[in-house]
ROTORTI-241056 format. One record per residue (C-alpha): residue number from 1; residue in one letter; x, y, z. Coordinates in steps of 0.001 Angstrom, whole numbers, plus 500000, padded with zeros to 6 digits. Example, Ala and Ser with C-alpha at 12.3 -4.5 7.8 and 13.67 -1.06 7.14 Angstrom:
 seq type      x      y      z
   1    A 512300 495500 507800
   2    S 513670 498940 507140
//
This chain:
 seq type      x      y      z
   1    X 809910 384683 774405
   2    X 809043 388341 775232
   3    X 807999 390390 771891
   4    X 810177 393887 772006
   5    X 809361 396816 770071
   6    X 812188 399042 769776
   7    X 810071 402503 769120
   8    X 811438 404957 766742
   9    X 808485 407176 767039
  10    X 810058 410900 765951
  11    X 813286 410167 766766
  12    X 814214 409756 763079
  13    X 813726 414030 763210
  14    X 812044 413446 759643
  15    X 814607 411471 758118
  16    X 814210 408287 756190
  17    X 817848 407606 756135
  18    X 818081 407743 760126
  19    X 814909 405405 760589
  20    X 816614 403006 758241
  21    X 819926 403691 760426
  22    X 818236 402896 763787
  23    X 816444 399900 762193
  24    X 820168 398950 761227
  25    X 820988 399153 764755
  26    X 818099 397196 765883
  27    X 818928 394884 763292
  28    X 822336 393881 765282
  29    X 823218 390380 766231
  30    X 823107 390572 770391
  31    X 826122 388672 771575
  32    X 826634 388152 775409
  33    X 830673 388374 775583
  34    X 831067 386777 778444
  35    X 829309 383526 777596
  36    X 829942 383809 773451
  37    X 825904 383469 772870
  38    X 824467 385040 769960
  39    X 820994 386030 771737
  40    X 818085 386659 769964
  41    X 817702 390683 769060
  42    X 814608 392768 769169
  43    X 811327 392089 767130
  44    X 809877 395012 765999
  45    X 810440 398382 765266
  46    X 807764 401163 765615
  47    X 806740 404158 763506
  48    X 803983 406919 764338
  49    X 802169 408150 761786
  50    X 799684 411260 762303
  51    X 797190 412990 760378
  52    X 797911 416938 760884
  53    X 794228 417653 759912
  54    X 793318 415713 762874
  55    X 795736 416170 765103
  56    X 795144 419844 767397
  57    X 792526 422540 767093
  58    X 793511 425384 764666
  59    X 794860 428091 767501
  60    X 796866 425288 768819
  61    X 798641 424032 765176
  62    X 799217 428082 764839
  63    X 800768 428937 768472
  64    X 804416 429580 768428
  65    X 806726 426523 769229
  66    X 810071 428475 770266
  67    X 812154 425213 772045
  68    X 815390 424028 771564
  69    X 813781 420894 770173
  70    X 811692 423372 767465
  71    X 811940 421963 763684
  72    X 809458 424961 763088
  73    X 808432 428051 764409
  74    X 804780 426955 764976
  75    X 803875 423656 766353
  76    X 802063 423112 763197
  77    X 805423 423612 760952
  78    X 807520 421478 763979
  79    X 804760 418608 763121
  80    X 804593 418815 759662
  81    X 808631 418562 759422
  82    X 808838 415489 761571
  83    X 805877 413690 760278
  84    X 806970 410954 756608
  85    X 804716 410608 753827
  86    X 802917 407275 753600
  87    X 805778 406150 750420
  88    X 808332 406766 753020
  89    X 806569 404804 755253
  90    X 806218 401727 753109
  91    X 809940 402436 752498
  92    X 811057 402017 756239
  93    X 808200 399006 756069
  94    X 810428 396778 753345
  95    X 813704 398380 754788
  96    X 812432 396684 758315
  97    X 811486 393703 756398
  98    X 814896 392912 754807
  99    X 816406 393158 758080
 100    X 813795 390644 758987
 101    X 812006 392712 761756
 102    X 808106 392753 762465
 103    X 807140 396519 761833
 104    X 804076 398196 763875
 105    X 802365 401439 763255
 106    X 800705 403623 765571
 107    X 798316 405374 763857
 108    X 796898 408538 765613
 109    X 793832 409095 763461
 110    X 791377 407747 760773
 111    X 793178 409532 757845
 112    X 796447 407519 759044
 113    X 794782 404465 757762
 114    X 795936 405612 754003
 115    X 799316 403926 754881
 116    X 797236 400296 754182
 117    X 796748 401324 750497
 118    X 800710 400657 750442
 119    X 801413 398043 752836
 120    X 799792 396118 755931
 121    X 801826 396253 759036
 122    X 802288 393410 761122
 123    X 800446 395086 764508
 124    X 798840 398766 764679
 125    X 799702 400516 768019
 126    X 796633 402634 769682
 127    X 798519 405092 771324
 128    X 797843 406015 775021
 129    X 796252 409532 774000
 130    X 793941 407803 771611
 131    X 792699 405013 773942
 132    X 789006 406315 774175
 133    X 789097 407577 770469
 134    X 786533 404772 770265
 135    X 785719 405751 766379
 136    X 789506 405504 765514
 137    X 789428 402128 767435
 138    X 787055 401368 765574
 139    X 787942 401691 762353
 140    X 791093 399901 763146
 141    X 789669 396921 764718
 142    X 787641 396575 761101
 143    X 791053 395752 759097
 144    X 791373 392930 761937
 145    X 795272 393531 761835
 146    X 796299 392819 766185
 147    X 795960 396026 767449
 148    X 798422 396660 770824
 149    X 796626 399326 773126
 150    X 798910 401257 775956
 151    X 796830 402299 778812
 152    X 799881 405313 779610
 153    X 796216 407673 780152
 154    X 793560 404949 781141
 155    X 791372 403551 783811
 156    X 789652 400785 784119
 157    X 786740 402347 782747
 158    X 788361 403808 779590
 159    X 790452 400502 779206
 160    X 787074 398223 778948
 161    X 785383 400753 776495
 162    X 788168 400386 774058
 163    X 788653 396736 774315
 164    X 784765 396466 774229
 165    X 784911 398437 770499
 166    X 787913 396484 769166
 167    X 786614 393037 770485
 168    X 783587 393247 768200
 169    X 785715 393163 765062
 170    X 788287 390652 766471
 171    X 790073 389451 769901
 172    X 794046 389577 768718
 173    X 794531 392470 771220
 174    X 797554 392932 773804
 175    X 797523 395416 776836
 176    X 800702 397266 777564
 177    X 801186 398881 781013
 178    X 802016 402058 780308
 179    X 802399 405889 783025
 180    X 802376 408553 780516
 181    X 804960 410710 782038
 182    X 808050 411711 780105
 183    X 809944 410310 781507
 184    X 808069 408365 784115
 185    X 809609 408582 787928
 186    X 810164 405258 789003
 187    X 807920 405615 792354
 188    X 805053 406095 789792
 189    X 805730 402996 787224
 190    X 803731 400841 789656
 191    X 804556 397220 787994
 192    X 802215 395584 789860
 193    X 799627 396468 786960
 194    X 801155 393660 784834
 195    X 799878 391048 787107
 196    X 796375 393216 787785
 197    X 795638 392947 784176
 198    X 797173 389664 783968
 199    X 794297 388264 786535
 200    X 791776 390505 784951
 201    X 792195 390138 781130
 202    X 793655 386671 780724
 203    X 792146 386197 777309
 204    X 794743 389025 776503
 205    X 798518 389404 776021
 206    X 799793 391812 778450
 207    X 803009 393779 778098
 208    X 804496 397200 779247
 209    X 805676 400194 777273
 210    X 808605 402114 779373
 211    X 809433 405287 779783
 212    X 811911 405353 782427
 213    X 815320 406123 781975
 214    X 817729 402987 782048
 215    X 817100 399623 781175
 216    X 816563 398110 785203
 217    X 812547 398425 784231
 218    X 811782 396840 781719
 219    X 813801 393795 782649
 220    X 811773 393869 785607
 221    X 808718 393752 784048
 222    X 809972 390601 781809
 223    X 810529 389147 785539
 224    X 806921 389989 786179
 225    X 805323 388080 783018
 226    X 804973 390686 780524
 227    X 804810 389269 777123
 228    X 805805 392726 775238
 229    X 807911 395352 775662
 230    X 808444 398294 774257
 231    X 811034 400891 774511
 232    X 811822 404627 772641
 233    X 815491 403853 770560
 234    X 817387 406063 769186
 235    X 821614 406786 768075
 236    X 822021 409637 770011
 237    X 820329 410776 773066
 238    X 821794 414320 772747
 239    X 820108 414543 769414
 240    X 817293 417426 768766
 241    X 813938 416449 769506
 242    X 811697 415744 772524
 243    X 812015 411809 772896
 244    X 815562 411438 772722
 245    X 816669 411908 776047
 246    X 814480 409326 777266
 247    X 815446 407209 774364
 248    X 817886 403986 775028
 249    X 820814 404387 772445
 250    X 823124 402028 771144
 251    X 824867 400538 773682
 252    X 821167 400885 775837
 253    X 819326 398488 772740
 254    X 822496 396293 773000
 255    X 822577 395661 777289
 256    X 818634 395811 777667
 257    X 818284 392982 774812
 258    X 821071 391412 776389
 259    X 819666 391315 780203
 260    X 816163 390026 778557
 261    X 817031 387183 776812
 262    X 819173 386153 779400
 263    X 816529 386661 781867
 264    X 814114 384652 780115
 265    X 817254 381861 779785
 266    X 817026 381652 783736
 267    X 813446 381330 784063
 268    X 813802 377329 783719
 269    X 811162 374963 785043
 270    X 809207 374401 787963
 271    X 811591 372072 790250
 272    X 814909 371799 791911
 273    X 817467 369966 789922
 274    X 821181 369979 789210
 275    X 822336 371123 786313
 276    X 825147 369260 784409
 277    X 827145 372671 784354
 278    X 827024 372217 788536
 279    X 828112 368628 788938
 280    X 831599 370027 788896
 281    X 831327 372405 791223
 282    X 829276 369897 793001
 283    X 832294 367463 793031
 284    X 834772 369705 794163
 285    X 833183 371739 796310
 286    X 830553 369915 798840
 287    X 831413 367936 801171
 288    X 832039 363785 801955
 289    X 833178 361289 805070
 290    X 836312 361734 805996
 291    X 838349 359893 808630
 292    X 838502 362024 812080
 293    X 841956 360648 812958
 294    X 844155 357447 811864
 295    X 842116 354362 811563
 296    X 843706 350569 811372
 297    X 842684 347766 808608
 298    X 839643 345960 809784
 299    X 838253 349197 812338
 300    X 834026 348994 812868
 301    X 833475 352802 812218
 302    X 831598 354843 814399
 303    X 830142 358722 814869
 304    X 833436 359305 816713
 305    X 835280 358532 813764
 306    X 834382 360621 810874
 307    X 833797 364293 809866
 308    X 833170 366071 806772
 309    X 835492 366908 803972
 310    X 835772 368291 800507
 311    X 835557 366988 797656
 312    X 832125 366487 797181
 313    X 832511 362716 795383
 314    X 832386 359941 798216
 315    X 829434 359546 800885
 316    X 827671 362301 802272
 317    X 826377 362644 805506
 318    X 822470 362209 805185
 319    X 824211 358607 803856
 320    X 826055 357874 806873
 321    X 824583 354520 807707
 322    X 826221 353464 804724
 323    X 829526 353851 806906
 324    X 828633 353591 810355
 325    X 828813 349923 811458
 326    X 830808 349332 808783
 327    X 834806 347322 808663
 328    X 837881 349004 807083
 329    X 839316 346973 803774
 330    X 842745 348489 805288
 331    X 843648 351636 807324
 332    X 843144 355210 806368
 333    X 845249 358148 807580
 334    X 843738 360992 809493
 335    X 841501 363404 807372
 336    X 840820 361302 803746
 337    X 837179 360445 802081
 338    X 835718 356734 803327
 339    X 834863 355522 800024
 340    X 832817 352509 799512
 341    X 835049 350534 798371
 342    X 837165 351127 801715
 343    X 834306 349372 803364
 344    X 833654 345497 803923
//
């Protein structure tokens, strides 16, 4: 079963209360109406934490931020209001936990590690900015928590550097397709990746973080064999801040959850078979010998006497030797099913 993330990232705006409200949301039992199945919900969910010491050069912390999305008037200020303290955190951590959801942490530099001192989340996230900050790798390969990288900025070069730091502290690593564009144009998502990394990294759990609008991608990329996905949630896409817009709200969590869980139902096995659910279709629909015209008790059947009919339960016509050559128990009218036990 595919492993989704549902990301909060900032879209809490600096609020515990609506992380814990979006985890309630994730949190949902995912009923498909039209079948009655309770399918099974998302995973995880996904904070970011960042380390404002560490995060942009001093002129660029101190350069006015004047956007509608602005929770300060210098990006420094916007940053500091959206980022929660490592105690608020831990509390989203155990508020995930009661709703029984994994919780992952992307953790955008060394300082970030502080959270551990409080709790120990279930995967760290190396986000796609951070893929060749090979000392923050690693340092986070050392707690040997499974560490998810997103490749949103990468090349193949960049890619094998960072997997080359973390795989000397352990090998519980997963690659997630990723096109760092916000939000990503779908002539530039370029699925395909999944099954290039796929062939190249098979030692390695591959995945895709989306950031299209809709839900049609990353139910595509289930199709295509990725093991995780991850996705930006929120409750309100017309809320202030920069992700939310390309955020999937409510009703979004509910139909892509929906559409992947029922997409991994169909997968099935490797064969043709019919399923039980068919055979009544089967039997009323396909077709059987019939009689071409009226036919008298004791007739030897022949091609000129038969045709094919619904329903589907008598003998059908890759069977037909079973009929031709064969002597009517009695007559049959014009246009009814030879069943066997019509024949002598």
């Amino acid at each position: 079963m595919t492993y989704v993330i549902g990301e909060i990232g900032q879209n809490h705006n600096g609020s515990v209360d609506i992380a814990k409200t979006i985890i309630d949301v994730v949190a949902r039992p995912v009923y498909d109406k039209l079948f009655g199945k309770e399918l099974p919900r998302m995973d995880a969910v996904k904070l970011t934490k960042r380390d404002l010491k560490q995060e942009l050069s001093a002129s660029q912390m101190a350069r006015p931020y004047n956007t509608p999305h602005s929770f300060g008037k210098t990006y420094g200020e916007h940053r500091e209001y959206l980022e929660l303290d490592d105690e608020q955190h831990y509390e989203c951590y155990l508020y995930a936990k009661e709703k029984g959801l994994d919780f992952v942490e992307t953790l955008c530099a060394v300082g970030c590690l502080s959270i551990l001192k409080h709790f120990t989340p279930d995967r760290l996230k190396v986000a796609s900015r951070d893929l060749t900050n090979l000392p923050l790798l690693d340092v986070m390969a050392q707690t040997k928590i499974p560490i998810i990288l997103s490749t949103g900025m990468a090349g193949d070069r960049e890619l094998d550097e960072a997997l080359n730091t973390i795989s000397k502290h352990h090998s519980d690593i997963s690659i997630l397709h990723c096109v760092s564009q916000y939000p990503t144009e779908y002539e530039n998502v370029n699925l395909k990746t999944i099954t290039y990394l796929q062939k190249k990294y098979p030692q390695y759990t591959i995945g895709y973080s989306d950031h299209t609008v809709g839900i049609a991608t990353p139910v595509a990329a289930v199709a295509m064999g990725a093991k995780i996905i991850e996705k930006h949630i929120t409750l309100d896409r017309q809320m202030k801040g920069t992700d939310q817009a390309g955020s999937l709200e409510i009703d979004g969590i509910y139909r892509m959850m929906r559409d992947i869980r029922n997409l991994e139902l169909s997968f099935g096995t490797e064969e043709i078979k019919i399923e039980d659910s068919v055979k009544i279709a089967r039997e009323k629909l396909e077709r059987s010998i019939a009689t071409l015209r009226d036919l008298p008790e004791g007739h030897i059947l022949t091609l000129n006497d038969i045709h094919l009919l619904s329903p589907g339960d008598g003998i059908k016509w890759m069977d037909k030797e079973q009929v031709l050559g064969k002597r009517l128990k009695k007559g049959l009218p014009k246009d009814e099913i030879i069943y066997k036990d019509n024949l002598l």
